[in-house]
C-alpha positions in Angstrom: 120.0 52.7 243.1 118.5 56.0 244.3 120.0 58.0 246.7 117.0 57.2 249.3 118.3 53.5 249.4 121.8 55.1 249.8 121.1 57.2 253.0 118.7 54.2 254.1 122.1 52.1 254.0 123.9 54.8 255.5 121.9 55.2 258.4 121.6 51.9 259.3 125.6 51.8 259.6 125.7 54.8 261.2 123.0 53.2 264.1 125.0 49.9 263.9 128.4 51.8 264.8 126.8 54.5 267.9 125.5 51.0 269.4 129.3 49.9 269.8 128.7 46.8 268.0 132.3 47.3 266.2 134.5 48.3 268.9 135.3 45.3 270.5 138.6 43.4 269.4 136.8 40.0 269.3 134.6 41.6 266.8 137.2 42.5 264.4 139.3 39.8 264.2 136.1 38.0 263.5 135.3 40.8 260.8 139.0 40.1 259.1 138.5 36.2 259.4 134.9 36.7 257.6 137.1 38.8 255.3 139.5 36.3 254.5 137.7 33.3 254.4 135.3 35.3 251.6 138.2 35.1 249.2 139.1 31.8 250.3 135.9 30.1 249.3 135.8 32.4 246.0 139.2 32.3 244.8 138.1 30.9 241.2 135.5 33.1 241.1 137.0 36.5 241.7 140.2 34.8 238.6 137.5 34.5 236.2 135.9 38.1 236.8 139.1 39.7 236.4 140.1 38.1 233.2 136.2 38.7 231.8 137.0 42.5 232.8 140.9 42.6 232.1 141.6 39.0 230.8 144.1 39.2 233.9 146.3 36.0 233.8 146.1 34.2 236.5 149.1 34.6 238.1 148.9 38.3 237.9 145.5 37.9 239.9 146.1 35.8 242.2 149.5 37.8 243.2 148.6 41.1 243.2 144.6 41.0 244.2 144.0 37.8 245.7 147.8 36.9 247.6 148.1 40.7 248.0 145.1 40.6 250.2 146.0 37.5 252.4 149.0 39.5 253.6 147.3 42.6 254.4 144.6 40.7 256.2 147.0 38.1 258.1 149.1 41.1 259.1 146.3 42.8 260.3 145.0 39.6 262.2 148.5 38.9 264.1 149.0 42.9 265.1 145.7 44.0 265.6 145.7 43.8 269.4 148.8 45.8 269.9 147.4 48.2 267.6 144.3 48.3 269.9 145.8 48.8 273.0 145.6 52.3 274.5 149.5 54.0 274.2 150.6 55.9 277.1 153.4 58.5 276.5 155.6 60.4 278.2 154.1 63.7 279.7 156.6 67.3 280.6 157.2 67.7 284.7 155.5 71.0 284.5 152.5 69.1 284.2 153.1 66.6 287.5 151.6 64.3 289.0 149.6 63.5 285.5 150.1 60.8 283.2 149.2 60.7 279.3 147.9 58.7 277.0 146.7 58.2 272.9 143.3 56.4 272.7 143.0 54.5 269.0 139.4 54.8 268.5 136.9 54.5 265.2 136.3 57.0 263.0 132.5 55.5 262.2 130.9 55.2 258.7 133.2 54.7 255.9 133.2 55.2 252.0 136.0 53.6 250.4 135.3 54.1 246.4 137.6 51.9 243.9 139.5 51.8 240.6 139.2 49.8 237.6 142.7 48.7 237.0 143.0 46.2 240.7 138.8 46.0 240.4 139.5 43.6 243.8 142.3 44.3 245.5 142.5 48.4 245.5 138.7 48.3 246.8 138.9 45.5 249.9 142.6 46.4 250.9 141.2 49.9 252.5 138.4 47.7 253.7 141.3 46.0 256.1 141.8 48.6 257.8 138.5 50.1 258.1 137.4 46.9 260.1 140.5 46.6 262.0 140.2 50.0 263.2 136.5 49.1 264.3 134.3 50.9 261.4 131.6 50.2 259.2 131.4 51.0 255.5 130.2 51.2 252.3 132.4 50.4 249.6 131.9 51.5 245.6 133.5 49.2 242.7 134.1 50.8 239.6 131.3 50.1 237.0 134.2 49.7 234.6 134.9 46.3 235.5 131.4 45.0 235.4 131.9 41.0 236.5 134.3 42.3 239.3 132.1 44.6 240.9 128.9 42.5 240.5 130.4 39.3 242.1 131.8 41.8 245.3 128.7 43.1 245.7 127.2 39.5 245.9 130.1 38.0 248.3 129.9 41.2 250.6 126.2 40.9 251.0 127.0 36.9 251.8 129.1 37.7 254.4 128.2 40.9 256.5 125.3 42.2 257.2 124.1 45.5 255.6 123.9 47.5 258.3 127.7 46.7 259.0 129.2 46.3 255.1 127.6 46.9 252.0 128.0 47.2 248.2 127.0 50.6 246.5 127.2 49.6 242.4 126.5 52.3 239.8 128.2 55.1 237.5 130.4 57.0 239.9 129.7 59.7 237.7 125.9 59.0 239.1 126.2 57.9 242.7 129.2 59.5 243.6 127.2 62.5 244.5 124.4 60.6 245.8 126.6 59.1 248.5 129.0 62.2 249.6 126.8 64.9 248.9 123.7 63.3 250.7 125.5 61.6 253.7 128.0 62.8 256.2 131.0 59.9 256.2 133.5 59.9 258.7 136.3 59.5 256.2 136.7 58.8 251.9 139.2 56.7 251.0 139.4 56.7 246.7 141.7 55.2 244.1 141.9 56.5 241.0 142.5 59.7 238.8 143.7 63.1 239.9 140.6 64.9 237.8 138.2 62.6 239.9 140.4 62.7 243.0 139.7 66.6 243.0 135.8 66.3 242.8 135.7 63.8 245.2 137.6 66.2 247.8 135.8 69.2 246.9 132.0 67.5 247.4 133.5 66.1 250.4 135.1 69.9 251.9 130.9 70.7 252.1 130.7 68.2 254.9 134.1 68.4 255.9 134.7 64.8 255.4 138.6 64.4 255.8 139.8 62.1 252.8 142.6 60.0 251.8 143.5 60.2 247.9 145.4 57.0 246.3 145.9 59.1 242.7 148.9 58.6 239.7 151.4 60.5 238.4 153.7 60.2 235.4 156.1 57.7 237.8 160.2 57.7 236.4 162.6 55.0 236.0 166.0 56.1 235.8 168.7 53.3 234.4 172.6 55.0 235.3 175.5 53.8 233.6 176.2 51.6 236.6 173.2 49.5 236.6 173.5 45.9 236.5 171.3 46.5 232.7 170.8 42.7 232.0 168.8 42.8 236.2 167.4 46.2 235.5 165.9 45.0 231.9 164.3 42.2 233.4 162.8 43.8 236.5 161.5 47.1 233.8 159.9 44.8 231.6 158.0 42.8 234.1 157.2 46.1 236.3 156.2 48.7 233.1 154.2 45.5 231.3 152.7 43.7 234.4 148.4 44.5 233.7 149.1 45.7 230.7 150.9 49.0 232.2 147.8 49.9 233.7 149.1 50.5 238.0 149.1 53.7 239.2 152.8 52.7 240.0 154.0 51.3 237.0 157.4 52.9 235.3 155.7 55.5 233.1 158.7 56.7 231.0 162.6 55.5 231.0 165.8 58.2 231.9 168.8 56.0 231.0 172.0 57.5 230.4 173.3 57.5 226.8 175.7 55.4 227.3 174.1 52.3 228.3 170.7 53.4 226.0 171.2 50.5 223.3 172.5 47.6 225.7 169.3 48.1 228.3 167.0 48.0 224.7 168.1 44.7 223.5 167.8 43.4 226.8 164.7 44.6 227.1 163.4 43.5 223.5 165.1 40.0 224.3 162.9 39.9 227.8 159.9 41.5 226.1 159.6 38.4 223.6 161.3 35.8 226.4 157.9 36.8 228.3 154.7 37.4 225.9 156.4 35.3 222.9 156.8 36.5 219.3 153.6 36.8 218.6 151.6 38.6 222.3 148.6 38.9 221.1 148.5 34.9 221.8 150.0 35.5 224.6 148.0 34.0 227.7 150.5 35.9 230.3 149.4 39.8 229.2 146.5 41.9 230.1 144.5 43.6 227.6 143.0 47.5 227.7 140.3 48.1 230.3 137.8 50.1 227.1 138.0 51.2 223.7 138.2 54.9 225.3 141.7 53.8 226.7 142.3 52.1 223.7 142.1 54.9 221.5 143.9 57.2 223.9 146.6 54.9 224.0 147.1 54.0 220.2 147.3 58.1 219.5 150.8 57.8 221.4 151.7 55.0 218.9 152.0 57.8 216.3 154.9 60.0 218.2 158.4 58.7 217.7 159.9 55.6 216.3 158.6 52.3 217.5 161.5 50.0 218.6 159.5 47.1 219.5 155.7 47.0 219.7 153.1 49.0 218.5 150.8 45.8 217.2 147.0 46.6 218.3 143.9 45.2 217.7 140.4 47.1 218.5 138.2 44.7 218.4 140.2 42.6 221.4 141.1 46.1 223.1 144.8 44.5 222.6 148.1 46.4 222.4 151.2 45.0 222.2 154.1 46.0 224.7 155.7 48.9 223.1 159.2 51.0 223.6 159.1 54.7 221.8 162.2 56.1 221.1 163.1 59.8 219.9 160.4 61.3 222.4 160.9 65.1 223.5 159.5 66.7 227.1 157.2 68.2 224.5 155.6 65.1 223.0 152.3 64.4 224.3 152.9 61.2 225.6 155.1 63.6 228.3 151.9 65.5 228.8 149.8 62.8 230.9 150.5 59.5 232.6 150.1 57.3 230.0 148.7 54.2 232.0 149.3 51.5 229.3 151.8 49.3 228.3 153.7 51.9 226.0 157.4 53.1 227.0 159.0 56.3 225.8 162.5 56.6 226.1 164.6 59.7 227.4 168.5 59.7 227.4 170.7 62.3 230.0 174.4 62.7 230.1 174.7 63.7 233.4 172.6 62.6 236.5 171.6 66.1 237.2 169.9 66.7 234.1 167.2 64.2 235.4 166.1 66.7 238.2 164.4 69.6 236.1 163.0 66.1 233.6 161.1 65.2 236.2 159.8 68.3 237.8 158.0 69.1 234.8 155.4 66.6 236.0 156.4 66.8 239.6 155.5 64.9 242.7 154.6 61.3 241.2 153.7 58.3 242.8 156.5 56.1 242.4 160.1 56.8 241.5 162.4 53.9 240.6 166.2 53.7 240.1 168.9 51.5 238.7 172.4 51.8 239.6 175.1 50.3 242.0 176.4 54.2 242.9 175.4 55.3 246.2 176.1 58.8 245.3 174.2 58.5 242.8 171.0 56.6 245.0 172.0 59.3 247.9 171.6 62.1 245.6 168.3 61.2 244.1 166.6 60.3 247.5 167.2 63.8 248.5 166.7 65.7 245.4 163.2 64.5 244.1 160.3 63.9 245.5 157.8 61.8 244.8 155.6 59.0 246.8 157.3 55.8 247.3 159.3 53.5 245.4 162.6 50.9 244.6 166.1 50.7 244.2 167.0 48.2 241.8 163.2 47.0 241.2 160.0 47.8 240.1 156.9 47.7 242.2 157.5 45.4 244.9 157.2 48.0 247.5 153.5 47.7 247.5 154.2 44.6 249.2 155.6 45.7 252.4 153.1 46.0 255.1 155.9 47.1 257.5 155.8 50.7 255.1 153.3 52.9 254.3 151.9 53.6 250.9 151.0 56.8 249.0 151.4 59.6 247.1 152.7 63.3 247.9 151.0 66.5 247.0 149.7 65.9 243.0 150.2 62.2 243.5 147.6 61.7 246.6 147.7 62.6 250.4 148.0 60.1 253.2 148.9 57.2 253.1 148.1 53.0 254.5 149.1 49.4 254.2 149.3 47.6 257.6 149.6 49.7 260.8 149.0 52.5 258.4 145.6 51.8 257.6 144.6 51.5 260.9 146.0 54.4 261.7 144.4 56.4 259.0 140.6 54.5 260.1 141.1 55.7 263.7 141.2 58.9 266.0 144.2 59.4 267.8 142.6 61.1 271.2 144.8 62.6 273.4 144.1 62.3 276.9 146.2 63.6 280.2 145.3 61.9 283.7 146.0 64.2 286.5 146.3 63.1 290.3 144.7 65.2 293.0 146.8 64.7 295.6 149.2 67.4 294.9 147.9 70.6 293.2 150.6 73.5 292.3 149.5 76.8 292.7 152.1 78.2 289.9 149.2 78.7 287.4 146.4 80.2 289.4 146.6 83.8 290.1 147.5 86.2 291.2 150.4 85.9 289.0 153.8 87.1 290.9 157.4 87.9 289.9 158.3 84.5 291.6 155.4 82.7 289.4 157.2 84.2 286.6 160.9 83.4 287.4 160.2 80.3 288.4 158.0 79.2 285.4 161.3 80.8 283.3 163.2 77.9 285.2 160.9 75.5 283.6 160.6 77.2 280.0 164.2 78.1 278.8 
């Protein structure tokens, strides 16, 4: 695809939206119905892509890319004309006899650009809120995940129109440029890594396209000598091995304290084998690597520290085996980047406070979670660290919530969406103040006086 098909696309969208064709709510409900009704009809379909791409069980696909996106779209269909409706607000007596409202209206033309590691779900779950805030778009799979992106691009062009929705497949290395440098969006919306994140935002600064980054992070668990270990095993294992470790949430290293260290490792070997079997390379319930570029990234960490469980790989099936590493350092470099696979190293603390400077040497990531029953403890590291979102006492789940937002802080992304939120982050807030004419105070027209002043001194104290 050249980028003169690109703008082509682009400027048939950008017609479609100035004729007001997406503005209406009866148009975007029937927009999210399409939407739905899409995945419906292709549920088998969009199963077998992800496990030719990921060999995805299926239970893992249908959760968290198929079942994932019936709730976002459901909650969008049952809110969306509250969301809609035109807010008024409360508006200062200095400013009488006027009234004020907020105005939710579409951005227009949207790029939303996916990862490879939810190939389905992390490109069409934007897409929600895109329609429900009244936009159109143009939406970029990752070439990484070849079957997924090709059967998208054939059920999108099955069910909108192009000059509404369309499928943009290629390199991102290769059209990435084509499509922000070429043509003003209204907003980018990407998922993936911080490196890419950066480029994405800096070709988009030349147009000053505002963009929302979903990026990663090197995400902490911290187990406490309070945790209920045999829950917070179980809940670790399923979150940290769950796609093979590869979500831009999953636990990326453990901080358990020394004292329960070897109980929470036999629990989690025991739930590691209770899952995947002796043997998980026969395992139909475990992902395998997305390339043999991850592949090899991931089996240099198998050489740093002592293997507890794991560590079985196999090239040719781009397999590795769910690992724990213990006798890791801050300076191993498995500590150096998020490792994004299902490998585990293991820190130990003493005290809970030694956890704060651990962490802040790769500061701001996307999800935090923590395992105790101590609410000084939970109290303390709320306030203390900061990082995107996360769980007390699990792993994960709060993707799930459509009632919060979702996303990352500083290093880890900027802005957020799920639900309301990605409406919110589709649409302009417009401010508007309705003023009366049947009573007009003079207080702000000159001349100004002494009694302008005191009196507007009444006002502003």
């Amino acid at each position: 695809m050249d980028k003169f098909i690109i703008e082509n696309s682009f400027n048939m969208k950008q017609k479609f939206f100035d004729d007001g064709k997406t503005k209406t709510y009866e148009f975007r409900l029937e927009q999210l119905r399409k939407l739905k009704q899409m995945i419906k009809k292709n549920e088998n379909e969009i199963i077998e892509a992800l496990y030719l791409d990921l060999h995805k069980p299926t239970v893992e696909s249908f959760i968290s890319e198929i079942g994932f996106m019936y709730e976002e779209i459901n909650y969008s269909i049952k809110h969306l004309k509250s969301w809609m409706k035109t807010k008024k607000v409360s508006t200062p007596i200095v400013l009488s006899p006027s009234k004020s409202f907020i105005y939710s209206e579409p951005l227009g033309v949207i790029l939303i650009i996916g990862p490879w590691n939810y190939p389905f779900q992390l490109l069409l779950a934007p897409l929600v809120g895109a329609i429900s805030a009244g936009n159109c778009a143009m939406i970029k799979p990752s070439a990484q995940t070849k079957h997924t992106s090709n059967l998208v691009a054939k059920i999108i062009s099955e069910t909108y129109d192009e000059e509404y929705i369309s499928v943009v497949e290629g390199p991102g290395a290769m059209i990435g440029p084509m499509l922000i440098e070429t043509n003003k969006f209204d907003h980018i919306f990407f998922t993936g890594s911080q490196s890419v994140g950066k480029s994405i935002a800096t070709m988009a600064a030349n147009h000053l396209t505002p963009v929302t980054l979903e990026l990663g992070g090197k995400s902490p668990v911290i187990v406490d000598k309070d945790a209920n270990i045999d829950i917070a095993a179980k809940r670790l294992t399923w979150s940290k091995f769950f796609n093979s470790g590869q979500t831009c949430v999953c636990p990326d290293y453990l901080l358990v304290h020394e004292s329960v260290k070897n109980e929470l490792l036999n629990k989690m070997k025991f739930y590691i084998i209770e899952f995947f079997g002796e043997n998980p390379i026969e395992s139909e319930n475990f992902a395998r690597i997305i390339n043999k570029k991850r592949f090899n990234i991931l089996k240099e960490f198998l050489d740093e520290g002592n293997i507890i469980i794991g560590g079985q790989n196999d090239e040719d099936t781009k397999f590795i085996a769910p690992t724990i590493i213990d006798n890791i350092n801050l300076d191993s470099k498995i500590m150096q980047q998020e490792i994004f696979g299902p490998i585990l190293p293991i820190l130990t603390y003493k005290n809970i406070e030694e956890v704060i400077p651990i962490i802040r040497k790769n500061r701001y990531p996307l999800a935090l979670y923590l395992y105790t029953k101590n609410k000084i403890t939970e109290k303390f590291i709320l306030e203390n660290i900061e990082f995107g979102g996360g769980c007390i006492n699990n792993g994960m789940v709060h993707l799930a919530n459509t009632n919060i937002p979702f996303g990352g802080v500083s290093n880890s992304g900027m802005g957020n969406y799920h639900g309301k939120y990605s409406f919110d982050v589709f649409s302009h807030k417009k401010s508007i103040i309705k003023t009366g004419n049947w009573l007009d105070i003079s207080l702000r027209y000159p001349p100004y006086t002494n009694n302008k002043l005191n009196t507007a001194k009444k006002f502003f104290k």
